[in-house]
C-alpha positions as a LaTeX table, in Angstrom:
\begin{tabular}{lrrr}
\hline
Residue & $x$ (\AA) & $y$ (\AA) & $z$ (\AA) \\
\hline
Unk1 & 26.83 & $-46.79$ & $-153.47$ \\
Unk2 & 25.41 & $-44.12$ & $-150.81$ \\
Unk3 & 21.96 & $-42.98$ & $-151.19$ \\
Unk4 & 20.74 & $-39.62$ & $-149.72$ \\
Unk5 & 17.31 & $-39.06$ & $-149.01$ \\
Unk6 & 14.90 & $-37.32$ & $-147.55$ \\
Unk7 & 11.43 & $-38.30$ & $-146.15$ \\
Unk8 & 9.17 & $-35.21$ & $-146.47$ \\
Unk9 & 5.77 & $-34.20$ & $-145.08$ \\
Unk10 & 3.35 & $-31.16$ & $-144.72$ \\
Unk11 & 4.92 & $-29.88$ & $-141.86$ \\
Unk12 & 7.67 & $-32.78$ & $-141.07$ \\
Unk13 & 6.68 & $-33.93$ & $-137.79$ \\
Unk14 & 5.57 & $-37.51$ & $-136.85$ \\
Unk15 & 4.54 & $-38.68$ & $-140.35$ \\
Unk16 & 7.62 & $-38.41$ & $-142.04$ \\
Unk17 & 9.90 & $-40.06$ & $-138.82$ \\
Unk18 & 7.49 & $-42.57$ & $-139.80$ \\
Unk19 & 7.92 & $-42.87$ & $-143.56$ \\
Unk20 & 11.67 & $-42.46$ & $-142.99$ \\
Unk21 & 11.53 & $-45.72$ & $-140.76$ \\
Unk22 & 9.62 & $-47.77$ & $-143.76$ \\
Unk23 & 12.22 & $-46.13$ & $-146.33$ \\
Unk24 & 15.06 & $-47.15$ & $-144.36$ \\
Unk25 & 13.75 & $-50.43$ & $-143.52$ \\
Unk26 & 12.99 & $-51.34$ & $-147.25$ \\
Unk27 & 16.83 & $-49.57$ & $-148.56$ \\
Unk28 & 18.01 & $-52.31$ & $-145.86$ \\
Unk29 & 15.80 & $-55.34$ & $-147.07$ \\
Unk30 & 17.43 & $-54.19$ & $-150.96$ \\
Unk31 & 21.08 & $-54.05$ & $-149.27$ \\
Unk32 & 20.97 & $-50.58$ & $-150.13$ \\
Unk33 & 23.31 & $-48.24$ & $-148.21$ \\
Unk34 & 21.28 & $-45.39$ & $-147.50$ \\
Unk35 & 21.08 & $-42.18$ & $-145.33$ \\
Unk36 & 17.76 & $-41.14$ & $-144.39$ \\
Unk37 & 16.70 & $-37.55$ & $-143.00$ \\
Unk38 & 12.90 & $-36.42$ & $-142.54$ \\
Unk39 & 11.36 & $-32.87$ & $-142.65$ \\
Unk40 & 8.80 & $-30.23$ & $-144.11$ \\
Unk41 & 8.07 & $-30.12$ & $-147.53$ \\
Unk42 & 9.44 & $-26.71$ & $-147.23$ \\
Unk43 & 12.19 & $-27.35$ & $-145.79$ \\
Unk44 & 12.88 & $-30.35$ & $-148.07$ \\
Unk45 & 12.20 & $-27.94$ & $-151.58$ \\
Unk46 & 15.59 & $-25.83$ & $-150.32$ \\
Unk47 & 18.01 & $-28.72$ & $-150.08$ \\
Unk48 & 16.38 & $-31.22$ & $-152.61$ \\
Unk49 & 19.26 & $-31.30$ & $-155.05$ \\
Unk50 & 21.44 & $-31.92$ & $-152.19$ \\
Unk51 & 19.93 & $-35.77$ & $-151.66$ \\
Unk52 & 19.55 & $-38.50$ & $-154.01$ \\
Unk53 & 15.99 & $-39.34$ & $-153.57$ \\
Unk54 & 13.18 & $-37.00$ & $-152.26$ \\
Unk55 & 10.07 & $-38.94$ & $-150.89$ \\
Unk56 & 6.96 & $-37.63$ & $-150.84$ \\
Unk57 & 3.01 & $-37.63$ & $-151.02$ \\
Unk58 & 2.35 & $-37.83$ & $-154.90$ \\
Unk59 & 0.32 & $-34.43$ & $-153.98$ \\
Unk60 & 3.67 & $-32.21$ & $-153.62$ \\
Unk61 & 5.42 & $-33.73$ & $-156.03$ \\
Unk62 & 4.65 & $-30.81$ & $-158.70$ \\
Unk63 & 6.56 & $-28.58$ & $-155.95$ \\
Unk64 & 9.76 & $-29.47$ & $-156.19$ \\
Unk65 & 12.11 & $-28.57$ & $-159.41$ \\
Unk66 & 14.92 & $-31.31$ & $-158.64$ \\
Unk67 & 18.74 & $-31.57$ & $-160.40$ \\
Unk68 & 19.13 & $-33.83$ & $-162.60$ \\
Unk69 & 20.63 & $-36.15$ & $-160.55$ \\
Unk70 & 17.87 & $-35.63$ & $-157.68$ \\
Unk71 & 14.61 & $-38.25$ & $-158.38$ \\
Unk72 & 11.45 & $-36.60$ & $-156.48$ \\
Unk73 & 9.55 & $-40.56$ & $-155.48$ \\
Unk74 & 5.86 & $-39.71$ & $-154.99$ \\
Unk75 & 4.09 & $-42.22$ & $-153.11$ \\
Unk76 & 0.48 & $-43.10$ & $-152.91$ \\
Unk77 & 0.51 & $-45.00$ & $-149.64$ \\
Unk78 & 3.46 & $-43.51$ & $-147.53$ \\
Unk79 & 3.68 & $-46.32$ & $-145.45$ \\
Unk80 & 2.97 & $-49.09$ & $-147.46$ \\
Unk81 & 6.35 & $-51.03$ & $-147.91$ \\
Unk82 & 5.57 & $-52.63$ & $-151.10$ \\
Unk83 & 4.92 & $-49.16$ & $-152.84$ \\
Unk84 & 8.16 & $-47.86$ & $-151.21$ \\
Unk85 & 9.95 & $-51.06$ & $-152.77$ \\
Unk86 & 8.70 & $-50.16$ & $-156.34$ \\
Unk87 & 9.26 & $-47.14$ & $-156.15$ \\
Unk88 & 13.15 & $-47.57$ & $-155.45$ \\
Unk89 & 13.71 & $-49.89$ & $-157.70$ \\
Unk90 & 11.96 & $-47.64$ & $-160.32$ \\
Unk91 & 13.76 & $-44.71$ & $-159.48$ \\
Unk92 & 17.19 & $-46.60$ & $-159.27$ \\
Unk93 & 16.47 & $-48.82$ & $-162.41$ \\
Unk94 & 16.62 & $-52.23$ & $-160.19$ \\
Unk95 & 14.49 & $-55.12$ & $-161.44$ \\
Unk96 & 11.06 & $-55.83$ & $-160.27$ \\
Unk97 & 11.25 & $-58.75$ & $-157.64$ \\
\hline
\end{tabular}
C-alpha cells in the first residue's frame, strides 16, 4: 500500500517542508510506503480528495470537505513525532504501539 499525502500550512512555505520531513520520517519508522507533498492550505483544499491523508493544524481542519476516502489528520503539535504516530495509526486503523 501507497499513501498520498499532503503536509499543509497557512501559506505552505517553511513550516510544512518541515512537517512533511516528520510525516515522512514517522510513515518510514511504520514501514509505511508513502508519498509526501507540502503546500498552502489553499492550495491543499483544491486537490484534497486527490491524496490519502491531508495533514494539518487542528485549526483548518473545519476547511476542508474531504472524499470519503480522503482522512483530513489535524495535529496539535505539527512537529511532534509521537502525535504524528497516533495520528496515522488512528487514521489508518493500525494498533497503538
Amino acid at each position: 500500500m501507497k499513501i498520498k499525502a499532503i503536509a499543509a500550512c497557512g501559506n505552505g512555505m517553511g513550516s510544512s517542508q518541515m512537517i512533511k520531513m516528520k510525516i515522512n520520517k514517522v510513515f518510514k519508522r511504520l514501514g509505511i510506503d508513502a508519498e509526501i507533498g507540502h503546500m498552502s492550505v489553499g492550495e491543499a483544499k483544491g486537490v484534497a480528495n486527490n491524496y490519502d491523508m491531508i495533514f494539518v493544524s487542528e485549526t483548518f481542519t473545519s476547511q476542508f470537505r474531504p472524499g470519503k476516502d480522503t482522512k483530513v489528520v489535524g495535529l496539535k503539535n505539527l512537529l511532534s513525532e509521537k502525535e504524528i504516530e497516533a495520528k496515522i495509526r488512528e487514521a489508518l486503523d493500525m494498533p497503538a504501539e
